[in-house]
PDB file as gemmi writes it, atoms N, CA and C in Angstrom:
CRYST1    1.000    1.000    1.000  90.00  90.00  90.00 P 1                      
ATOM      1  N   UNK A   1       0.846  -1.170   0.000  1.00  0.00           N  
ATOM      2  CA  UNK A   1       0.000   0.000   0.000  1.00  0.00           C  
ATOM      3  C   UNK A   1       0.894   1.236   0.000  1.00  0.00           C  
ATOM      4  N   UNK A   2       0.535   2.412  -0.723  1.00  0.00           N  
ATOM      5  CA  UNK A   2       1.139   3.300  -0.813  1.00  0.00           C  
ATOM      6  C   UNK A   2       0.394   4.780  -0.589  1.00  0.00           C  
ATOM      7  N   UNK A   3       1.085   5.630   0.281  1.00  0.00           N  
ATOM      8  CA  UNK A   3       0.735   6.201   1.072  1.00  0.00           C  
ATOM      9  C   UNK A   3       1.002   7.581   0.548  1.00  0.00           C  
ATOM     10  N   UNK A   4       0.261   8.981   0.139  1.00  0.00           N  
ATOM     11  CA  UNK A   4       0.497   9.900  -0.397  1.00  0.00           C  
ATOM     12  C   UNK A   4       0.442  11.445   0.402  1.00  0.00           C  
ATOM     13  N   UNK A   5       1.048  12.247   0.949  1.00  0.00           N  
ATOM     14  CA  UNK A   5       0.662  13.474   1.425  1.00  0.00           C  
ATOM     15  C   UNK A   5       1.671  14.396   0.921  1.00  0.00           C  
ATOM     16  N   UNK A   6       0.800  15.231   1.025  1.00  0.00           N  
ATOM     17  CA  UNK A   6       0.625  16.640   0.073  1.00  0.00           C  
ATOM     18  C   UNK A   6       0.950  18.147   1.073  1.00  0.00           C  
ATOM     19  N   UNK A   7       2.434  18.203   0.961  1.00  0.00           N  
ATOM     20  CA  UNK A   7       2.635  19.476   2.070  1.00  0.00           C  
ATOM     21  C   UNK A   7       3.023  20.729   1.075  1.00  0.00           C  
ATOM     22  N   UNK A   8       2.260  21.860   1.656  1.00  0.00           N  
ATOM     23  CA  UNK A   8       2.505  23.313   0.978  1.00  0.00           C  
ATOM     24  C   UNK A   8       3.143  23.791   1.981  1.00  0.00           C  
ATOM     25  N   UNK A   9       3.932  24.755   1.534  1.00  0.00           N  
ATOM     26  CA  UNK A   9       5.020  25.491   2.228  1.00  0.00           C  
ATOM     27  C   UNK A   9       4.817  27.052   1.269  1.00  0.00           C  
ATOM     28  N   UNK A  10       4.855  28.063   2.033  1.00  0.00           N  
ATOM     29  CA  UNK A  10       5.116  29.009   1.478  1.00  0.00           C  
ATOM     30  C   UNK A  10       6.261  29.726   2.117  1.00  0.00           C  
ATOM     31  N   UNK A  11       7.046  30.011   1.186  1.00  0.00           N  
ATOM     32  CA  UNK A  11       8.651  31.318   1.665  1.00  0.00           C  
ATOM     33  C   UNK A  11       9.852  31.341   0.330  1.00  0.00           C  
ATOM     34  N   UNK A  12      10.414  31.809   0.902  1.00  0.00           N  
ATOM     35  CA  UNK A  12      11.966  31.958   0.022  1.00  0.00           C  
ATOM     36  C   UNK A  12      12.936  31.412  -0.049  1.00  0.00           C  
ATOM     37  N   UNK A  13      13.453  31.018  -0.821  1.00  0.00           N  
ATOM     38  CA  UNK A  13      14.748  30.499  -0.822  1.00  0.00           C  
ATOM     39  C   UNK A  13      15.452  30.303  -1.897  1.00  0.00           C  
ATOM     40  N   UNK A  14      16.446  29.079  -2.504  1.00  0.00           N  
ATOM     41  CA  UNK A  14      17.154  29.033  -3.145  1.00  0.00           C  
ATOM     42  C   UNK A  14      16.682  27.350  -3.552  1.00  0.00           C  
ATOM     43  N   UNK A  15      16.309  26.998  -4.836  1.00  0.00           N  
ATOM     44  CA  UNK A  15      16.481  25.705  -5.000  1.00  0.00           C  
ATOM     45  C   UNK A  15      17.117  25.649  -6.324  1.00  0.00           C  
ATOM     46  N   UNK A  16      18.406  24.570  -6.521  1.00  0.00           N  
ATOM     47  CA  UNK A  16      19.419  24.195  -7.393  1.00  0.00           C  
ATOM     48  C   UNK A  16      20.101  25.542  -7.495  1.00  0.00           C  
ATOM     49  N   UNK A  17      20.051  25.561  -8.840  1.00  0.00           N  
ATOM     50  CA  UNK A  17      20.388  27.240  -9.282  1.00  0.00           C  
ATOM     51  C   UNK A  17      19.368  28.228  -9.451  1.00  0.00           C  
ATOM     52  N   UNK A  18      18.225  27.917  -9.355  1.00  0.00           N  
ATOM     53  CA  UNK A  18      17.055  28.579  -9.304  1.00  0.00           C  
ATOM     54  C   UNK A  18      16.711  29.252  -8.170  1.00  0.00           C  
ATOM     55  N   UNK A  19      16.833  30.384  -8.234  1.00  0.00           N  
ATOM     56  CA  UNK A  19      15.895  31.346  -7.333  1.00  0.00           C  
ATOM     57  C   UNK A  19      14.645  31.266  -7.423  1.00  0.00           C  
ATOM     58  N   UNK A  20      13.632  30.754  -5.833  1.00  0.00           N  
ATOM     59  CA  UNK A  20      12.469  30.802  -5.836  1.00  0.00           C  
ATOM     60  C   UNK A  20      12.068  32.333  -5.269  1.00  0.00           C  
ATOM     61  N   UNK A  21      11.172  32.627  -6.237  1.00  0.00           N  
ATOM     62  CA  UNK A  21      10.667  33.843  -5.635  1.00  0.00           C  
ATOM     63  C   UNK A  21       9.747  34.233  -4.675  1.00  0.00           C  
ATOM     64  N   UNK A  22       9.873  35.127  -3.886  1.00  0.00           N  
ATOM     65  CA  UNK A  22       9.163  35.608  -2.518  1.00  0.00           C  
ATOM     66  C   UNK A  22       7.761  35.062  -2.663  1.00  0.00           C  
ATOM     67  N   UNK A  23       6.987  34.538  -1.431  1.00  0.00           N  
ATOM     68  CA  UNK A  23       5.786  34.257  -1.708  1.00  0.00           C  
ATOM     69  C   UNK A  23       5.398  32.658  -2.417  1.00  0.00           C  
ATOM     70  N   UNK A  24       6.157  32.896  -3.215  1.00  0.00           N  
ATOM     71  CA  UNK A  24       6.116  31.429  -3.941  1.00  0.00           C  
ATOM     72  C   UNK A  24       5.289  30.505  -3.006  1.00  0.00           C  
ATOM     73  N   UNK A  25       4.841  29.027  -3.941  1.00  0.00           N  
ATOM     74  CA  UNK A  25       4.265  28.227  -3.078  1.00  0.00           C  
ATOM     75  C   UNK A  25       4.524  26.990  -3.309  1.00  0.00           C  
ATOM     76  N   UNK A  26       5.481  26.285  -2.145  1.00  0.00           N  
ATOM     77  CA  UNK A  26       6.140  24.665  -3.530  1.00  0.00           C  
ATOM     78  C   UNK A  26       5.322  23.762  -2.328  1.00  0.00           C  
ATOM     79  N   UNK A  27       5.036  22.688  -3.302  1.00  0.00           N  
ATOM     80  CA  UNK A  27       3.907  21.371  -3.374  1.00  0.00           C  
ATOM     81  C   UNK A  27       5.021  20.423  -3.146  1.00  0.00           C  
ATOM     82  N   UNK A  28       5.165  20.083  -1.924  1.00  0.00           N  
ATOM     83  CA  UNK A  28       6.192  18.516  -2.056  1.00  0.00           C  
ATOM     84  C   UNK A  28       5.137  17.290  -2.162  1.00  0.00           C  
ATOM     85  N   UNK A  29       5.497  15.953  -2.520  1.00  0.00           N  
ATOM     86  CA  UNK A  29       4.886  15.099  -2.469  1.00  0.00           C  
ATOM     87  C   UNK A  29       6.082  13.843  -2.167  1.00  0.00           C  
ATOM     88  N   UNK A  30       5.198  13.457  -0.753  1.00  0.00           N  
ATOM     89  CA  UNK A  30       6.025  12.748  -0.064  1.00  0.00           C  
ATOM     90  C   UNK A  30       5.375  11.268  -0.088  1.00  0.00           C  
ATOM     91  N   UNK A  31       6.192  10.273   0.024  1.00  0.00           N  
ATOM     92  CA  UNK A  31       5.630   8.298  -0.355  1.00  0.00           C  
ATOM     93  C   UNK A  31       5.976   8.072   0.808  1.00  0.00           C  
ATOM     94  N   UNK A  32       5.326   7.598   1.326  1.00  0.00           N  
ATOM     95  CA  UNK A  32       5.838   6.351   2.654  1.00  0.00           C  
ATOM     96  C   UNK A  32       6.484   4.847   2.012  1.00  0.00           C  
ATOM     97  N   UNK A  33       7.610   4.585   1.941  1.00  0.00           N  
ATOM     98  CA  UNK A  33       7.988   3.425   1.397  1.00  0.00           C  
ATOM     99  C   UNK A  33       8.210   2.231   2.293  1.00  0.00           C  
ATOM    100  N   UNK A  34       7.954   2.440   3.713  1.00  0.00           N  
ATOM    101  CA  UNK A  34       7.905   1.537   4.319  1.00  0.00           C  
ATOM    102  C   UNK A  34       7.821   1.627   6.087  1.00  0.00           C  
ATOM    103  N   UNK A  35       6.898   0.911   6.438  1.00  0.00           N  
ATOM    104  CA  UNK A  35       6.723   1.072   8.066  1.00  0.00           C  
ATOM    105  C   UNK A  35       7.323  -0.194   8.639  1.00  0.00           C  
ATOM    106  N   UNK A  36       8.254   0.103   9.754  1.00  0.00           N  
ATOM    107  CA  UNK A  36       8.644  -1.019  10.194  1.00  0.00           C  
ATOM    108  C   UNK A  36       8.861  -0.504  12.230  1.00  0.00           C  
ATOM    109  N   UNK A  37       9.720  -1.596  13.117  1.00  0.00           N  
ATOM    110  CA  UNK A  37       9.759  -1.358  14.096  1.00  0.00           C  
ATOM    111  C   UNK A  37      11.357  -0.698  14.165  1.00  0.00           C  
ATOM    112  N   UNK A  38      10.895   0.345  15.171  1.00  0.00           N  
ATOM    113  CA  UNK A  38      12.311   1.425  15.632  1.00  0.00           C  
ATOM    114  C   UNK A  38      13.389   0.730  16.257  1.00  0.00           C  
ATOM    115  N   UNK A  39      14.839   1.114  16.341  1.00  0.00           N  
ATOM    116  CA  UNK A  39      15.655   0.402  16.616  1.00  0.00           C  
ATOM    117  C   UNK A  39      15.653  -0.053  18.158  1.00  0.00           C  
ATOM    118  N   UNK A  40      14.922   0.415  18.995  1.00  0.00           N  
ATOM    119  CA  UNK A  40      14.823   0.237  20.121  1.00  0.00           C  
ATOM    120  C   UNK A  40      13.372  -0.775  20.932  1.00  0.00           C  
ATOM    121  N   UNK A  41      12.807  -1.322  19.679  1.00  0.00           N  
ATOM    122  CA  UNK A  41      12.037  -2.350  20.164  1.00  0.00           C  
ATOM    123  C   UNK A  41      12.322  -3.225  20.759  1.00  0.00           C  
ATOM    124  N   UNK A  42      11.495  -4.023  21.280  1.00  0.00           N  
ATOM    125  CA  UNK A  42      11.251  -5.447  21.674  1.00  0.00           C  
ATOM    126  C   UNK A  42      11.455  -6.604  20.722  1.00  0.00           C  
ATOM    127  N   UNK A  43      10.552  -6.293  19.719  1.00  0.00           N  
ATOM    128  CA  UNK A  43      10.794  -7.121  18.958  1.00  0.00           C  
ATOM    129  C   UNK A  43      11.939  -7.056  17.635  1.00  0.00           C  
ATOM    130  N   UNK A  44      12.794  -5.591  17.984  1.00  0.00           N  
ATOM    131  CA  UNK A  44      14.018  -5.383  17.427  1.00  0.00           C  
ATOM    132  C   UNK A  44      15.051  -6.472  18.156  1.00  0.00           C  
ATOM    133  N   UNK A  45      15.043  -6.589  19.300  1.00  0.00           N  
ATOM    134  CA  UNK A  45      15.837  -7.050  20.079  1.00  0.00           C  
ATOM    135  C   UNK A  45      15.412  -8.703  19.981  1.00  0.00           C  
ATOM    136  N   UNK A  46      14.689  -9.170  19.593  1.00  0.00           N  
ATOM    137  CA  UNK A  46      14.383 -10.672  19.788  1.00  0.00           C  
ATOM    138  C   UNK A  46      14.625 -11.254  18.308  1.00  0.00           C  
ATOM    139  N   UNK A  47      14.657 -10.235  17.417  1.00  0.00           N  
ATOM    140  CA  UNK A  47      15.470 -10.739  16.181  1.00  0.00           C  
ATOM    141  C   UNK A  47      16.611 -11.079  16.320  1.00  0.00           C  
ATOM    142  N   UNK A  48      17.622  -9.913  16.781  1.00  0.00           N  
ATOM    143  CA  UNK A  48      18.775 -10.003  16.928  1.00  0.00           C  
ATOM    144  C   UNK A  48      19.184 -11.233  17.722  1.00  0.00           C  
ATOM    145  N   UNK A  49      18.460 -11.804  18.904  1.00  0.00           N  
ATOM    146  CA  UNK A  49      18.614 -12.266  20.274  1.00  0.00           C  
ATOM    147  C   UNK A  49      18.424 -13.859  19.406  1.00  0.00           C  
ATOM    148  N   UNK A  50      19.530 -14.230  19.077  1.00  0.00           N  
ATOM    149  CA  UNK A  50      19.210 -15.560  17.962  1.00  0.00           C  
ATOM    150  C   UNK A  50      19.441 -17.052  19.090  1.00  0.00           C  
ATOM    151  N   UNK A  51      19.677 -16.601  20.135  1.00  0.00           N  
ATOM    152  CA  UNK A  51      19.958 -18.123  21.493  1.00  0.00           C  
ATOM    153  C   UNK A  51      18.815 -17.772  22.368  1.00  0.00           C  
ATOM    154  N   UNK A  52      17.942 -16.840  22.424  1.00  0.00           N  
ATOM    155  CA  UNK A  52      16.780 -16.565  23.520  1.00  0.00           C  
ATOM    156  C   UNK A  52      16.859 -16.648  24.268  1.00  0.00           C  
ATOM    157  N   UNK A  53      18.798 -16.049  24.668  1.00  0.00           N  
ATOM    158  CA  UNK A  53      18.821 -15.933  26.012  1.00  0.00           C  
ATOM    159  C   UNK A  53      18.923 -14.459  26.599  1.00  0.00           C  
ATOM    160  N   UNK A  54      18.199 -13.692  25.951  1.00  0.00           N  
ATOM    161  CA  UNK A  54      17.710 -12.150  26.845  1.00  0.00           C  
ATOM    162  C   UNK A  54      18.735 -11.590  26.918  1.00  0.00           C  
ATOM    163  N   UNK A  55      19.849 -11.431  25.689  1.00  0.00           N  
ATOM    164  CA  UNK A  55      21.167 -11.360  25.632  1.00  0.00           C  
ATOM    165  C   UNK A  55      21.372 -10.955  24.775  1.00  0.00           C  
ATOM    166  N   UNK A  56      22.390  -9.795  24.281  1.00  0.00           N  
ATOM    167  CA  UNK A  56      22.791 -10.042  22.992  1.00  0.00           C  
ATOM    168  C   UNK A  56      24.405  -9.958  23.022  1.00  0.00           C  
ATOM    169  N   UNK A  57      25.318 -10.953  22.479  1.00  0.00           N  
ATOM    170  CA  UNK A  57      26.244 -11.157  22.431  1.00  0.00           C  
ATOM    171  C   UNK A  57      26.962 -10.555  21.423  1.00  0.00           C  
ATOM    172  N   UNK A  58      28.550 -10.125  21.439  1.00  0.00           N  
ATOM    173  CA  UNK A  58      28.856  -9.381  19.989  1.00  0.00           C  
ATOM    174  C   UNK A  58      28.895 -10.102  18.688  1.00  0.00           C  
ATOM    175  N   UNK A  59      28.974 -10.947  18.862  1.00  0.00           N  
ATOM    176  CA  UNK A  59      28.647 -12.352  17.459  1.00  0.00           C  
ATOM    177  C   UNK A  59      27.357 -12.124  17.352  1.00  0.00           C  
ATOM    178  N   UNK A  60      25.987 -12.219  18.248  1.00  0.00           N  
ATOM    179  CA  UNK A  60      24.730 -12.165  17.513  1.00  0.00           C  
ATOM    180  C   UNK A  60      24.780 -10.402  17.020  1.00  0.00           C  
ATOM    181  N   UNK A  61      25.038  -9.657  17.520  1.00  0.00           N  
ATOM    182  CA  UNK A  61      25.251  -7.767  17.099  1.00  0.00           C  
ATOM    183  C   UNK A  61      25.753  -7.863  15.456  1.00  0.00           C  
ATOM    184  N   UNK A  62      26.792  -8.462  15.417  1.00  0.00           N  
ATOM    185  CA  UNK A  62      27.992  -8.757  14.255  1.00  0.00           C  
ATOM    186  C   UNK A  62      27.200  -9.228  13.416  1.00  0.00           C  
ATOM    187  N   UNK A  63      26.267 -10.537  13.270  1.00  0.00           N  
ATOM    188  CA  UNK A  63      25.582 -11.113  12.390  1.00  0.00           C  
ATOM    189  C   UNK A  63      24.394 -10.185  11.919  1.00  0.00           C  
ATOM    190  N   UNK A  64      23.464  -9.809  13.042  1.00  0.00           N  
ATOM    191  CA  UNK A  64      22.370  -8.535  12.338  1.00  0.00           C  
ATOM    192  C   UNK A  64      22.891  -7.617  11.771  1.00  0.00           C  
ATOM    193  N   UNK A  65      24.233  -6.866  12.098  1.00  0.00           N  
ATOM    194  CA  UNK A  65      24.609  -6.043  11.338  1.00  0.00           C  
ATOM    195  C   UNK A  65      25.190  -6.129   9.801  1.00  0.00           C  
ATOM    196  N   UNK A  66      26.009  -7.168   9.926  1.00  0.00           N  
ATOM    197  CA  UNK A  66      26.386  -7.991   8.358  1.00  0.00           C  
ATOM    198  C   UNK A  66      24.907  -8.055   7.855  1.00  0.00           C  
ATOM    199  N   UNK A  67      23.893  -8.685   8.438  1.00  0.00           N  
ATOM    200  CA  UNK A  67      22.564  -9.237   7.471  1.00  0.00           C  
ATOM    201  C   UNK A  67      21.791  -7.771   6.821  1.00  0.00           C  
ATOM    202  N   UNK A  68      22.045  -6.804   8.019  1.00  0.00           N  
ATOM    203  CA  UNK A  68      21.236  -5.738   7.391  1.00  0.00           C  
ATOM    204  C   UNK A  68      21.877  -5.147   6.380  1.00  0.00           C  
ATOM    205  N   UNK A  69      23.191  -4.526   6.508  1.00  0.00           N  
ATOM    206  CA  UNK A  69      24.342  -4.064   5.523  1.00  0.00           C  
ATOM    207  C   UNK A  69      23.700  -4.579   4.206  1.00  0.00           C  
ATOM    208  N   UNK A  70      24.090  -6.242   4.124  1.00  0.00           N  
ATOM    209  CA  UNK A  70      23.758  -6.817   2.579  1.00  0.00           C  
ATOM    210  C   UNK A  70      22.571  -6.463   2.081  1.00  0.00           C  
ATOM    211  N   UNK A  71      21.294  -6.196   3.003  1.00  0.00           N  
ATOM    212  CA  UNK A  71      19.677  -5.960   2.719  1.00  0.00           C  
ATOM    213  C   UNK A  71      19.997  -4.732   1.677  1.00  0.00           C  
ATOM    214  N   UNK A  72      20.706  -4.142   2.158  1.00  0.00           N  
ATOM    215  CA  UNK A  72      20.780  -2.604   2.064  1.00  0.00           C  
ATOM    216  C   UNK A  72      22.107  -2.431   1.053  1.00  0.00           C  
ATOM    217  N   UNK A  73      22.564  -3.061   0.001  1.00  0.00           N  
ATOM    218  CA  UNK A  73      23.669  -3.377  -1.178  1.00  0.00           C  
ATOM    219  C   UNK A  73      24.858  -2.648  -0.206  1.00  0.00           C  
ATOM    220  N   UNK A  74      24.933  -2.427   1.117  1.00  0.00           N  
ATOM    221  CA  UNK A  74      26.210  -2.154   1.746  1.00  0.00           C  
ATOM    222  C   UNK A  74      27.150  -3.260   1.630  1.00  0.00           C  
ATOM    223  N   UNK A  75      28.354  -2.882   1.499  1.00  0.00           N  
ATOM    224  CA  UNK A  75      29.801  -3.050   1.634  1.00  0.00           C  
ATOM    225  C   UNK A  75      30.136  -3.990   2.701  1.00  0.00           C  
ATOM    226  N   UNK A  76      30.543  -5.568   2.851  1.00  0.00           N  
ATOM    227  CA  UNK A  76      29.888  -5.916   4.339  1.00  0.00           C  
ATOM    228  C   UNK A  76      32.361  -6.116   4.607  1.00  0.00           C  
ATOM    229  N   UNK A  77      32.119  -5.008   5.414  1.00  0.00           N  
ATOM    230  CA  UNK A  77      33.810  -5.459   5.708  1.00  0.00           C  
ATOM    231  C   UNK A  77      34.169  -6.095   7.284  1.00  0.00           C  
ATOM    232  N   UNK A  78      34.577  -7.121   7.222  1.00  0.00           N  
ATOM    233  CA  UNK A  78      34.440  -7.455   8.703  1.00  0.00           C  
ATOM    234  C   UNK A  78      35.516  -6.520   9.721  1.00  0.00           C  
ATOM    235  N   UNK A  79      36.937  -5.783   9.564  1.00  0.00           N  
ATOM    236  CA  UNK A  79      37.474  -4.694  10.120  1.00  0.00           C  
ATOM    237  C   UNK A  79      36.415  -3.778  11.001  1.00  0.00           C  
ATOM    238  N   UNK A  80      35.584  -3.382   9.711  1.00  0.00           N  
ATOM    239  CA  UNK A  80      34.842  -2.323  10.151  1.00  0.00           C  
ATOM    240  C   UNK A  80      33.647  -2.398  11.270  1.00  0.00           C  
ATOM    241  N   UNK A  81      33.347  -3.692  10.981  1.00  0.00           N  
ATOM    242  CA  UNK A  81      32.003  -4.412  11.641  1.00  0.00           C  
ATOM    243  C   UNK A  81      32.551  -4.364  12.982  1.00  0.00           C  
ATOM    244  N   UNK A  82      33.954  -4.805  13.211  1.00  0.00           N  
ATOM    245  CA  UNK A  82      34.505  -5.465  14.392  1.00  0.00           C  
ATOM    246  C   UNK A  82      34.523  -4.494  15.028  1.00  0.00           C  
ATOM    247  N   UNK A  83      34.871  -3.200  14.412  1.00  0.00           N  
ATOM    248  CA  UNK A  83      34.922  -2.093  15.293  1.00  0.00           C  
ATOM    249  C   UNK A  83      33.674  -0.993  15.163  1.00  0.00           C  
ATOM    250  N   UNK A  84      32.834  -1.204  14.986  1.00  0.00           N  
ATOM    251  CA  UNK A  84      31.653  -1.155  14.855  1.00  0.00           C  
ATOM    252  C   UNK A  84      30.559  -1.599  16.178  1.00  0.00           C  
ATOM    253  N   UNK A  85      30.882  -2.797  16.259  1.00  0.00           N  
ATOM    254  CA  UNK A  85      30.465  -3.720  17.356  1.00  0.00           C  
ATOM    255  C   UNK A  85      30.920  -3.499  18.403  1.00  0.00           C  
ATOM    256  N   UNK A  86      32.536  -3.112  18.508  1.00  0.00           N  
ATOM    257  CA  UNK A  86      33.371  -2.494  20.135  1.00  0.00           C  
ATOM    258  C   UNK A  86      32.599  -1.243  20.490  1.00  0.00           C  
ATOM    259  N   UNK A  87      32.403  -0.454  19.528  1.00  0.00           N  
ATOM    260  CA  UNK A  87      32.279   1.184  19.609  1.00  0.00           C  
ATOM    261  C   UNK A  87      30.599   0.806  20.405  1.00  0.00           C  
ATOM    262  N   UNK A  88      29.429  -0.182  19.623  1.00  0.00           N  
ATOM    263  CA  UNK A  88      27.868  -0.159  20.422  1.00  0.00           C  
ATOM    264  C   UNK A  88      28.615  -0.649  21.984  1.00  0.00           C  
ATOM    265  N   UNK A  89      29.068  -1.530  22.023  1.00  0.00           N  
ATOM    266  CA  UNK A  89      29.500  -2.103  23.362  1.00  0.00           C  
ATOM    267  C   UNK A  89      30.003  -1.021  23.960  1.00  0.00           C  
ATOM    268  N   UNK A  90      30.820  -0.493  23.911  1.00  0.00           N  
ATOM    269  CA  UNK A  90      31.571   0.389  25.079  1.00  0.00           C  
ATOM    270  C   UNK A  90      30.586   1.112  25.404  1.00  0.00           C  
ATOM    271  N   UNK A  91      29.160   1.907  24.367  1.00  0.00           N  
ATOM    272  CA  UNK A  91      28.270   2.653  24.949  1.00  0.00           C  
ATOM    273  C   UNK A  91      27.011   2.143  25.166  1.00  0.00           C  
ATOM    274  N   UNK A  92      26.467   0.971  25.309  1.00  0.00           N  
ATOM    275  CA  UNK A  92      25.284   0.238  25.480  1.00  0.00           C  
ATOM    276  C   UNK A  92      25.351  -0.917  26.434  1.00  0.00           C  
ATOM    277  N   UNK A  93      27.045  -1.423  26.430  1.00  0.00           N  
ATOM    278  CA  UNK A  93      26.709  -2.742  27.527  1.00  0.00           C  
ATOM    279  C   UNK A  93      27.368  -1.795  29.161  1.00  0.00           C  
ATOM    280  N   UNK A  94      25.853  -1.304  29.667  1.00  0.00           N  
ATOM    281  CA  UNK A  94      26.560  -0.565  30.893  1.00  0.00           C  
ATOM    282  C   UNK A  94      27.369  -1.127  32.192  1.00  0.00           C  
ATOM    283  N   UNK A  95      27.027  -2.667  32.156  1.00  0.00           N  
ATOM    284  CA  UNK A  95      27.319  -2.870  32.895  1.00  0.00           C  
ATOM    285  C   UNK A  95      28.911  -3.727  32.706  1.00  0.00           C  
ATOM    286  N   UNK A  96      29.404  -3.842  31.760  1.00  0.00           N  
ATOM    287  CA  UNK A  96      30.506  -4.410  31.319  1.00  0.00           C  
ATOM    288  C   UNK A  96      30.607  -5.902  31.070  1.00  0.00           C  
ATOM    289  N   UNK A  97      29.509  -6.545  31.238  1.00  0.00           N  
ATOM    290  CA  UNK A  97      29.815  -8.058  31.639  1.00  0.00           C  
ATOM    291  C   UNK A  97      29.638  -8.714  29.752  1.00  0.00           C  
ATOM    292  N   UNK A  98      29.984  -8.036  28.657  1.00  0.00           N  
ATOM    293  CA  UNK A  98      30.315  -8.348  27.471  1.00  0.00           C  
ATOM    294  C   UNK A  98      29.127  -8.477  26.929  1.00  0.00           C  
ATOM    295  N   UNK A  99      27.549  -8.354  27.260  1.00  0.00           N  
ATOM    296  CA  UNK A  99      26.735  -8.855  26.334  1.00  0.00           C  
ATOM    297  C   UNK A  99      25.552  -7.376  26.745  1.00  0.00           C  
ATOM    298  N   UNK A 100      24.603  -7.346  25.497  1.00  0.00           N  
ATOM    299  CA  UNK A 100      24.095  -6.347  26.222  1.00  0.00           C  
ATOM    300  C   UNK A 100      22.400  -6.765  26.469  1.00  0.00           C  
ATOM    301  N   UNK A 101      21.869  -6.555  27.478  1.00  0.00           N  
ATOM    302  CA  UNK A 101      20.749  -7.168  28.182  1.00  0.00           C  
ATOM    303  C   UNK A 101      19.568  -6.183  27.444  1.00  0.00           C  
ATOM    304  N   UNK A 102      17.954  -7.021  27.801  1.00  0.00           N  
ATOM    305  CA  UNK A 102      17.341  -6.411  26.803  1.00  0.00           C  
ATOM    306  C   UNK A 102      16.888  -5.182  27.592  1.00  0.00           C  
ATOM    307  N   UNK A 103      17.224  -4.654  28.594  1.00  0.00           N  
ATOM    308  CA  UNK A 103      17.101  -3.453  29.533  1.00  0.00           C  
ATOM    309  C   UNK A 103      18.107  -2.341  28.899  1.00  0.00           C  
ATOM    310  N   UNK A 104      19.276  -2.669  28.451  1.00  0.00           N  
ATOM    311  CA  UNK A 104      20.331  -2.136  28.126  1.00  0.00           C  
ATOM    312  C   UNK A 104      19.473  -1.602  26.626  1.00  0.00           C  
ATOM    313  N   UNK A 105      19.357  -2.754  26.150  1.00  0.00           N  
ATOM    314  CA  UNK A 105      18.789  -2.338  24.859  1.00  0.00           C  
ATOM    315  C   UNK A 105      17.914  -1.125  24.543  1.00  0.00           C  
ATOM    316  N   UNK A 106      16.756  -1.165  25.138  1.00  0.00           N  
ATOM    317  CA  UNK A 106      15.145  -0.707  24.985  1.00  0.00           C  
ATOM    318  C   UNK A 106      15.094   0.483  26.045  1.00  0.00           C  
ATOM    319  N   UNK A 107      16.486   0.545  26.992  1.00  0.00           N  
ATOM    320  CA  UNK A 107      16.127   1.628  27.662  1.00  0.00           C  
ATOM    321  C   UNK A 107      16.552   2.889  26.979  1.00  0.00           C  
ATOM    322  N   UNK A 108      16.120   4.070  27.274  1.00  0.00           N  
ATOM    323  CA  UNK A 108      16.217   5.657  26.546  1.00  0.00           C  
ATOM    324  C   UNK A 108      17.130   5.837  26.792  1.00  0.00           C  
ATOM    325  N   UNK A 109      18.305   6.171  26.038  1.00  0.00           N  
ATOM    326  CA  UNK A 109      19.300   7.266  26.508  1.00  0.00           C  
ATOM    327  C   UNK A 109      19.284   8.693  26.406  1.00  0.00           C  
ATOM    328  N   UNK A 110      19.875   9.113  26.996  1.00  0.00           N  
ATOM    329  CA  UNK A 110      20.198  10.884  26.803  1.00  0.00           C  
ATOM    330  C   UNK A 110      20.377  11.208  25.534  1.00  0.00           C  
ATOM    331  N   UNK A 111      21.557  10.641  24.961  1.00  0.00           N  
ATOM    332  CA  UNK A 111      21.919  11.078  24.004  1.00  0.00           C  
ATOM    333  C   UNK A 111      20.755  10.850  22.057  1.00  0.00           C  
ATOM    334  N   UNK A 112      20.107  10.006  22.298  1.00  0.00           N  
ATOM    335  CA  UNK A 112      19.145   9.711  21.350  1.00  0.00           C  
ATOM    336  C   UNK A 112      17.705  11.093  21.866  1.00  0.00           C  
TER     337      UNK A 112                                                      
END                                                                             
């Protein structure tokens, strides 16, 4: 299903090399191409969580991230992944014990 809305904007500005003029009135038309769950679900986390043990380990992190990359014609380099995977850990597993819990997961941070 495809989803259509219709936003007017009126003002000034600059689009490409074209000067829009004062007043002007531009018509965007925007598609919804797809609804899915936010990275901070439940059921984000029980994908990933591939042993169902309320856990996520950097091997199961490593594998969703490789799987999504390829979804998405990304580049899958394991270097990058590896440090990729250190960098979520150092700021998501708070408590240090190497895996990150689904509390860790789903809870809000500041910085988001």
């Amino acid at each position: 299903m495809s989803f259509e809305q219709v936003y007017i904007l009126s003002f000034c500005c600059v689009f490409g090399n074209r000067k829009i003029p004062p007043e002007s009135t531009l018509i965007f038309n925007v598609d919804l191409l797809e609804i899915r769950n936010g990275p901070r679900s439940h059921e984000s986390f029980q994908e990933m969580d591939l042993n169902d043990d309320w856990k996520l380990s950097k091997q199961e992190v490593k594998i969703y991230l490789k799987k999504e990359f390829e979804k998405h014609g990304a580049v899958v380099n394991d270097t990058q992944h590896d440090a990729l995977v250190e960098d979520i850990f150092d700021k998501e597993d708070e408590d240090s014990d190497g895996f990150i819990s689904a509390r860790e997961f789903t809870y809000k941070h500041d910085e988001l």
